[in-house]
C-alpha positions as CSV (number, residue, x, y, z in Angstrom):
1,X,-4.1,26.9,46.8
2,X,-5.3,23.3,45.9
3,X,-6.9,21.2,48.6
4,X,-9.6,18.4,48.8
5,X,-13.0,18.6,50.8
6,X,-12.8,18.8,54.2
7,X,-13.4,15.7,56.2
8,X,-15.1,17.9,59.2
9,X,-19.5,17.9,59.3
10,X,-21.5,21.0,57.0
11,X,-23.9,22.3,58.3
12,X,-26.1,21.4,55.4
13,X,-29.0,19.2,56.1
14,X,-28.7,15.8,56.3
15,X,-31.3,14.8,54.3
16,X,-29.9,16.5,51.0
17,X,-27.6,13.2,50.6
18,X,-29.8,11.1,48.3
19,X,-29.2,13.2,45.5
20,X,-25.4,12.4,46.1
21,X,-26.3,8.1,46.3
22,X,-27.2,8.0,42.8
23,X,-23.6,9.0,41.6
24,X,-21.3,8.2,44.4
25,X,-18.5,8.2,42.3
26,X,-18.9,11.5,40.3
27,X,-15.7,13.4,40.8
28,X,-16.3,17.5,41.0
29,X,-13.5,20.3,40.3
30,X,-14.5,23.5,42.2
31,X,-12.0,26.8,41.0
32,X,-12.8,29.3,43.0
33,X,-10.3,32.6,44.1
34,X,-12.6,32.9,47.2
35,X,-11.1,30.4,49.8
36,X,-14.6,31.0,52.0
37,X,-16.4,30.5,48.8
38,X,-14.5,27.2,48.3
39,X,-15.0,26.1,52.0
40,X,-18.7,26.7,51.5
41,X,-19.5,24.6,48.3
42,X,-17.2,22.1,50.0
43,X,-19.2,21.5,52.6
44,X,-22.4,21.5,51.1
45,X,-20.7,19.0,48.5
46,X,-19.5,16.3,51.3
47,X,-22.7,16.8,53.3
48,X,-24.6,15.8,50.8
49,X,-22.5,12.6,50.1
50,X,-20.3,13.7,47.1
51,X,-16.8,12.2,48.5
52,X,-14.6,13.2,45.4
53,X,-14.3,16.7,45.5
54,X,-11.1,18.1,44.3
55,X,-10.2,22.6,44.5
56,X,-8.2,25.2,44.3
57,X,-7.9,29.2,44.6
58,X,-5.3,29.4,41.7
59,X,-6.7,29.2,37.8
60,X,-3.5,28.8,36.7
61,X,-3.9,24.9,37.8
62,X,-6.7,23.8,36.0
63,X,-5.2,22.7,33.1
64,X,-3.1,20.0,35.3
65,X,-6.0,19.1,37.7
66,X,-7.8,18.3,35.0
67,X,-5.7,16.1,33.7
68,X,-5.1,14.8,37.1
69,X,-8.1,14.3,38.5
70,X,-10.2,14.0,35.4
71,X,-13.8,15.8,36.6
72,X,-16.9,14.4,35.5
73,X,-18.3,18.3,36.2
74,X,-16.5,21.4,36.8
75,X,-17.6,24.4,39.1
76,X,-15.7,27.4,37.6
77,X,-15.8,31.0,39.2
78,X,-16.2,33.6,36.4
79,X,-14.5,36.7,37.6
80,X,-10.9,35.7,39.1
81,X,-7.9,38.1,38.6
82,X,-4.9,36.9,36.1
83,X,-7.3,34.4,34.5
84,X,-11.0,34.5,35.2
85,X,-13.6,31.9,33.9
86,X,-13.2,32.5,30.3
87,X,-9.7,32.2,30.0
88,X,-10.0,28.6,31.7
89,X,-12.9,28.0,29.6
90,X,-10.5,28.4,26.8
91,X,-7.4,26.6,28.7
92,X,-9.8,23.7,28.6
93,X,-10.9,23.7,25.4
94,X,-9.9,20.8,23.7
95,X,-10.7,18.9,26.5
96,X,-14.4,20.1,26.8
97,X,-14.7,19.4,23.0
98,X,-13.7,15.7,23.2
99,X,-16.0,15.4,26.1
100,X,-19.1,17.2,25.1
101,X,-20.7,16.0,27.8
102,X,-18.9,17.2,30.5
103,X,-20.6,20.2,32.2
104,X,-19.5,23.0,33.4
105,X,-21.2,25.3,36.0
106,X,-20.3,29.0,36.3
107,X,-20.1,30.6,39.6
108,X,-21.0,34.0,39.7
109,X,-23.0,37.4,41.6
110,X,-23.1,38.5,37.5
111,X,-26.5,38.2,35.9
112,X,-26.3,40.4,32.7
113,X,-27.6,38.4,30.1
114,X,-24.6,39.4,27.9
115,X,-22.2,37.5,29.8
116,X,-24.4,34.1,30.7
117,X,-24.6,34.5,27.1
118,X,-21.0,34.3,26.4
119,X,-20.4,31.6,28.8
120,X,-23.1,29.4,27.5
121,X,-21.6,30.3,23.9
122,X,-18.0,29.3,25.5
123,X,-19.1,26.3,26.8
124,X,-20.9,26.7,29.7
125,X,-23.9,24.7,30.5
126,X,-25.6,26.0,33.9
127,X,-25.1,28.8,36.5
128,X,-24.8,29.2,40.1
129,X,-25.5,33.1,41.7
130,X,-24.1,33.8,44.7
131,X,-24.4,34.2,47.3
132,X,-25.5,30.3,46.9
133,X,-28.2,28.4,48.0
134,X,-27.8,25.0,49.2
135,X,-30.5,23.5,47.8
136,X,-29.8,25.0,44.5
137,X,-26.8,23.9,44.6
138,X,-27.3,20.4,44.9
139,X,-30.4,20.5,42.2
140,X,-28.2,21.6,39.7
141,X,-25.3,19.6,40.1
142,X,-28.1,16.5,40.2
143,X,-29.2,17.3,36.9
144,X,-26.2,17.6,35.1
145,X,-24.2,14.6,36.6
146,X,-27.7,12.5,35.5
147,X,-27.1,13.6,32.1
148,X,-23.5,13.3,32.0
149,X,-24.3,9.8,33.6
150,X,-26.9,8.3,31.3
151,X,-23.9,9.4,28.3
152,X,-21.7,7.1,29.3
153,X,-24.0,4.5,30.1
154,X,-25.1,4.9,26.5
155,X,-21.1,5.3,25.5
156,X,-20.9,2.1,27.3
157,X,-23.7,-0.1,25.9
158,X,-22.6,1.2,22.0
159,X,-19.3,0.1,22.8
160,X,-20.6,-2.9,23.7
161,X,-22.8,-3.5,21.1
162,X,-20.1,-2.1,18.8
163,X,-17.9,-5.0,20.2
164,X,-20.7,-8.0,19.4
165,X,-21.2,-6.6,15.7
166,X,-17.4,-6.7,15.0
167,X,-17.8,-10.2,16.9
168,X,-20.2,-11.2,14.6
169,X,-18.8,-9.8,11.4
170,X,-15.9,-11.4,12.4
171,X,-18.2,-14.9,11.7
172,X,-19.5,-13.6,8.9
173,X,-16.3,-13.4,7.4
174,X,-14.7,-16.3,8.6
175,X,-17.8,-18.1,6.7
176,X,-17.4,-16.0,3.8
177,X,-14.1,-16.9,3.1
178,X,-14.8,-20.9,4.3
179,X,-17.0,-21.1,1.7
180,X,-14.5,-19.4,-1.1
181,X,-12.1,-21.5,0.2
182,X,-13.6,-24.6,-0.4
183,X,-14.8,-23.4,-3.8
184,X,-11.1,-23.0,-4.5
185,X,-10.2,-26.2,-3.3
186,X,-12.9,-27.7,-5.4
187,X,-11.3,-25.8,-8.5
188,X,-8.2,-27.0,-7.9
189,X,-8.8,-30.4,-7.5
190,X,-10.1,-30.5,-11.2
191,X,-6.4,-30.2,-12.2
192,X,-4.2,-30.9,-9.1
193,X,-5.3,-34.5,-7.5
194,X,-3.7,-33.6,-4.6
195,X,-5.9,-30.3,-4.5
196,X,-2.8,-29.0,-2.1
197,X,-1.6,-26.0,-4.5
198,X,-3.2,-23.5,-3.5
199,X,-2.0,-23.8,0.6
200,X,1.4,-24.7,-1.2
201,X,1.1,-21.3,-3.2
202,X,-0.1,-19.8,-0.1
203,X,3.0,-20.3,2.2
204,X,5.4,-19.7,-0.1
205,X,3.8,-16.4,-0.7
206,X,3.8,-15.5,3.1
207,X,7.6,-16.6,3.2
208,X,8.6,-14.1,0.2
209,X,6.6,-11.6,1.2
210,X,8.7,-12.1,5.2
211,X,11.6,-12.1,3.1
212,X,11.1,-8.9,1.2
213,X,10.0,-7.0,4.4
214,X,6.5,-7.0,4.5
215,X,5.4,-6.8,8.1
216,X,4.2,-9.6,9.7
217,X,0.4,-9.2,9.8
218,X,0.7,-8.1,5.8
219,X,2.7,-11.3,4.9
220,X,-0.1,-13.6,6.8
221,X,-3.0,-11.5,5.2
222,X,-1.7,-12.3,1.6
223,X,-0.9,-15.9,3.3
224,X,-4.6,-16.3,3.6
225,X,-6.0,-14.8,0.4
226,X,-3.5,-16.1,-1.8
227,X,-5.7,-19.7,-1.9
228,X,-8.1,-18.2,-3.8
229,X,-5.8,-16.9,-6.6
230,X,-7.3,-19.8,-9.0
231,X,-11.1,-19.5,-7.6
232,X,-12.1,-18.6,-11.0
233,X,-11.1,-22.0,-12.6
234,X,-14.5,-23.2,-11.5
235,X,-15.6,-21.3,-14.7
236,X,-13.5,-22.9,-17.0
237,X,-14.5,-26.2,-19.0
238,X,-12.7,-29.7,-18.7
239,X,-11.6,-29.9,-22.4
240,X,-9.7,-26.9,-21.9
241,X,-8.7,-26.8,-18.0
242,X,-7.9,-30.7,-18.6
243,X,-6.0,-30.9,-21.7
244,X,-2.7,-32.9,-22.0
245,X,-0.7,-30.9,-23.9
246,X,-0.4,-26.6,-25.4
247,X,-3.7,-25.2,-25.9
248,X,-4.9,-23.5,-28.6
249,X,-5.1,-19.5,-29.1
250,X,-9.0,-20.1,-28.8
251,X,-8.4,-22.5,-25.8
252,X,-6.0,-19.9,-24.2
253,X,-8.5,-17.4,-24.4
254,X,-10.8,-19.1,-22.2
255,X,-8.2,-20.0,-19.8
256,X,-7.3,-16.3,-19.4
257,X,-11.2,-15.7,-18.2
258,X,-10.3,-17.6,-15.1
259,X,-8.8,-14.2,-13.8
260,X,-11.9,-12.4,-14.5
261,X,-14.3,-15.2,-13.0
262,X,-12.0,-15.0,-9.9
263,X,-12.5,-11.5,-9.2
264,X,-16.3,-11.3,-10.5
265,X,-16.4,-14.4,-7.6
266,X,-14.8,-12.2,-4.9
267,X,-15.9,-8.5,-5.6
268,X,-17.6,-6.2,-3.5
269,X,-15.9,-7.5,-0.3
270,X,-16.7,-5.5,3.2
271,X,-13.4,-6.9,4.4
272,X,-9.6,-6.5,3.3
273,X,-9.0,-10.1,3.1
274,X,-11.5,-10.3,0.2
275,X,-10.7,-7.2,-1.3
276,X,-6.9,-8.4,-1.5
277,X,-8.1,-12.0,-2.7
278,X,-9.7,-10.1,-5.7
279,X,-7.2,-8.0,-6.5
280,X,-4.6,-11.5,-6.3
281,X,-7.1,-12.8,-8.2
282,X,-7.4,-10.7,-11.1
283,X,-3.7,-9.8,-11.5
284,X,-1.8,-12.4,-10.5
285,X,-0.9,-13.6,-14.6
286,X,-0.1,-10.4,-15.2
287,X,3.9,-9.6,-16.3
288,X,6.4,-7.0,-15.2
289,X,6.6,-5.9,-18.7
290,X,3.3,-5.4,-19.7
291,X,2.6,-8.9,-22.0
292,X,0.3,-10.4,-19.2
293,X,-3.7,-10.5,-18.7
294,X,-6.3,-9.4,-18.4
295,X,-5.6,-5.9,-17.7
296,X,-1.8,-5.6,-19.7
297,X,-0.6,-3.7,-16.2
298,X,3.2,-3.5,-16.5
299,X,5.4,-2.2,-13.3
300,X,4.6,-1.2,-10.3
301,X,1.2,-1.0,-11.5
302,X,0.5,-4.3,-11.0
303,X,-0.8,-4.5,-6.5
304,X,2.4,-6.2,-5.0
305,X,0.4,-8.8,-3.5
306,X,-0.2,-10.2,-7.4
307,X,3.3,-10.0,-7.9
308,X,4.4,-12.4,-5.3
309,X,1.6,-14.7,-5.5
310,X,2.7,-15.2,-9.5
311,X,6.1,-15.6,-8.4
312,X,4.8,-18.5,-6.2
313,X,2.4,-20.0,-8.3
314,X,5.0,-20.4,-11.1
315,X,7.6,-21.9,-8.9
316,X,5.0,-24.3,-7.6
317,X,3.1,-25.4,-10.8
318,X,6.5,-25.9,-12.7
319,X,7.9,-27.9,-9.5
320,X,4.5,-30.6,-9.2
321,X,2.9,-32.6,-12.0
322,X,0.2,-31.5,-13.9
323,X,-1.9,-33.0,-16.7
324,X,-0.9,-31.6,-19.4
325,X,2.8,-31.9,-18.3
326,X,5.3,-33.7,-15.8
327,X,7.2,-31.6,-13.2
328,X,10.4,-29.5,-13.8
329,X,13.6,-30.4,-11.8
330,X,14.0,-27.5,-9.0
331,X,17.5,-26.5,-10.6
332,X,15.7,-26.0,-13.9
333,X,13.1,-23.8,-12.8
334,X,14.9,-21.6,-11.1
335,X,16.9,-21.1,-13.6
336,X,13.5,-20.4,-15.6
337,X,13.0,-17.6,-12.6
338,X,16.3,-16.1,-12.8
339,X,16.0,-15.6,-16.9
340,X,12.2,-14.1,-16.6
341,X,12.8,-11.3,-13.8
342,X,12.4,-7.7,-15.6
343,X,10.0,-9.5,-18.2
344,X,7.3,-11.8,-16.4
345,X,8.3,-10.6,-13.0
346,X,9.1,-7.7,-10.7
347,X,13.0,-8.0,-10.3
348,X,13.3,-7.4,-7.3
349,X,11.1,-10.1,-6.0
350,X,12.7,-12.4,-8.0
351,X,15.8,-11.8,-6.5
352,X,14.2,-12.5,-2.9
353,X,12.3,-15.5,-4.0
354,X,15.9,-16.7,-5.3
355,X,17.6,-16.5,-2.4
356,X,14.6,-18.5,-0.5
357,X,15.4,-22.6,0.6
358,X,13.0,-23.8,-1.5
359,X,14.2,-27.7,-1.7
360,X,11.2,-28.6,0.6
361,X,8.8,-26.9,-1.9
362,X,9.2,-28.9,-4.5
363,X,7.7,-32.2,-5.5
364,X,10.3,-35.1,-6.9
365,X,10.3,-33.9,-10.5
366,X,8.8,-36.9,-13.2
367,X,11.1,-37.4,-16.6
368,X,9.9,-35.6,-19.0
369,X,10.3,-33.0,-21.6
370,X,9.8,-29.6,-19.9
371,X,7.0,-27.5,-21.3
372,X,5.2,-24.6,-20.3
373,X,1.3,-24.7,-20.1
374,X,0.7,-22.9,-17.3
375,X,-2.9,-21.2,-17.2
């Protein structure tokens, strides 16, 4: 039998209502086999002022009241037949161990230490002896609510505090990666007077990473790191980063270090933005085949996010002017594309990026000899 508190007066003193006031809303479970036993902590319960009291004669429904009616303290009869106090105490197991701070009182005429012992040990945290005492009663129940209380004031406020610190990482790593950012852009305008490769690079690599199935939120991550691919340019002198024309082995060399000045820039990132930029940063000259730098990665081995940003970085730097070389005609660098996938770049991807309208991505090619120089 389930039923609520009775709306009828208890002959419980009046006065024993203030204990109540401080937690008007705390919502009490009371299983109990003894209807008269129920009808008495009932009416102590609402004469004191507790208005959410939910019971029931039947053990068998506490599992489902619980979830129902979700107690902030349960008063739990320990000797029931069919299932007595400790086989509830187990039914509600889980539930008691994601919330250890909901109490639960035992009701019971037992006092051998050997069972208060098991019930504490089971998850008990007070006892009521009958027959009961008002007073007692109330005391008890006062006690534990103020704990259970204060616990989720402090669940609260962490929450809350937890929710200004992700705020204010949140700022932290916007300015973070405003000031890499512009020390990309200040890179790239070294070599690139229109200092716009790097968002060019950066929305072609969000579209091939849509086109190749990446979700959404992936494909805009990679959007956003992929600026800083050339961060570590800022290392490399003018003669070389400047120079009309094929560098030398020496003057390759150095060019190389720009992946390794990228990601020395952008290591030990809290944030997966950075981390990614880094790891774009480092690999993104390396080939499917194994021939690129700095780390000779071949495959699959190289993070997928380097993979596409190369694929865009080529397309762009062949398809805009640079100074040590005019623009390539869009039909000729694709071409370029198509004859490199399975060497300098993950097939498949190449494939994708093929299939991409990429007219509006490139720049009205100069006349000139084509020649690769690409850093």
């Amino acid at each position: 039998m389930e039923r609520a508190a009775p709306s009828g007066p208890a002959p419980v003193n009046a006065g024993r209502r203030t204990a109540a006031a401080r937690f008007p809303e705390a919502r009490i479970l009371v299983i109990d086999d003894e209807p008269l036993n129920l009808e008495l902590l009932e009416a102590i319960l609402q004469n004191a002022g507790y208005g959410a009291v939910q019971s029931t004669t039947d053990p068998r429904h506490a599992g489902r009241l619980f979830q129902e009616f979700r107690p902030d303290v349960i008063m739990l009869d320990l000797h029931m037949p069919g299932l007595d106090g400790f086989g509830v105490l187990e039914l509600l197991r889980p539930e008691l161990e994601a919330d250890r701070h909901l109490p639960v009182i035992m009701l019971t005429g037992d006092s051998r230490t050997e069972v208060r012992q098991q019930a504490l040990s089971e998850g008990a945290r007070d006892f009521l002896v009958k027959p009961f005492d008002a007073m007692e009663v109330l005391l008890r129940l006062a006690n534990l609510l103020e704990t259970r209380f204060l616990h989720l004031a402090l669940k609260d406020h962490n929450r809350q505090l937890e929710g200004m610190v992700l705020a204010r990482t949140r700022q932290f790593d916007e300015s973070q990666l405003e000031v890499l950012e512009r020390l990309a852009s200040a890179a790239e305008f070294r070599d690139d007077d229109t200092g716009r490769h790097t968002q060019r690079v950066a929305t072609l690599a969000e579209t091939l990473a849509l086109a190749t199935g990446l979700a959404p939120d992936t494909a805009a991550l990679i959007r956003r790191a992929a600026p800083l691919h050339d961060v570590g340019k800022i290392g490399i002198p003018d003669q070389v980063l400047l120079k009309p024309g094929r560098l030398t082995q020496d003057e390759f060399a150095v060019m190389r270090t720009h992946t390794t000045i990228g990601a020395q820039i952008l290591a030990g990132g809290q944030t997966a933005l950075i981390q990614l930029a880094e790891r774009i940063a480092r690999s993104h000259h390396e080939r499917w085949d194994g021939g690129g730098y700095p780390d000779r990665l071949a495959g699959e081995a190289i993070p997928l996010e380097a993979r596409i940003v190369a694929l865009a970085d080529f397309f762009d730097a062949l398809t805009h002017v640079r100074p040590y070389r005019p623009a390539w005609p869009l039909d000729q660098v694709m071409t370029e594309i198509d004859s490199l996938k399975g060497r300098h770049f993950d097939p498949a991807l190449a494939e994708a990026f093929l299939k991409l309208p990429l007219r509006r991505h490139a720049a009205e090619p100069n006349v000139g000899t084509p020649e690769l120089g690409l850093g």
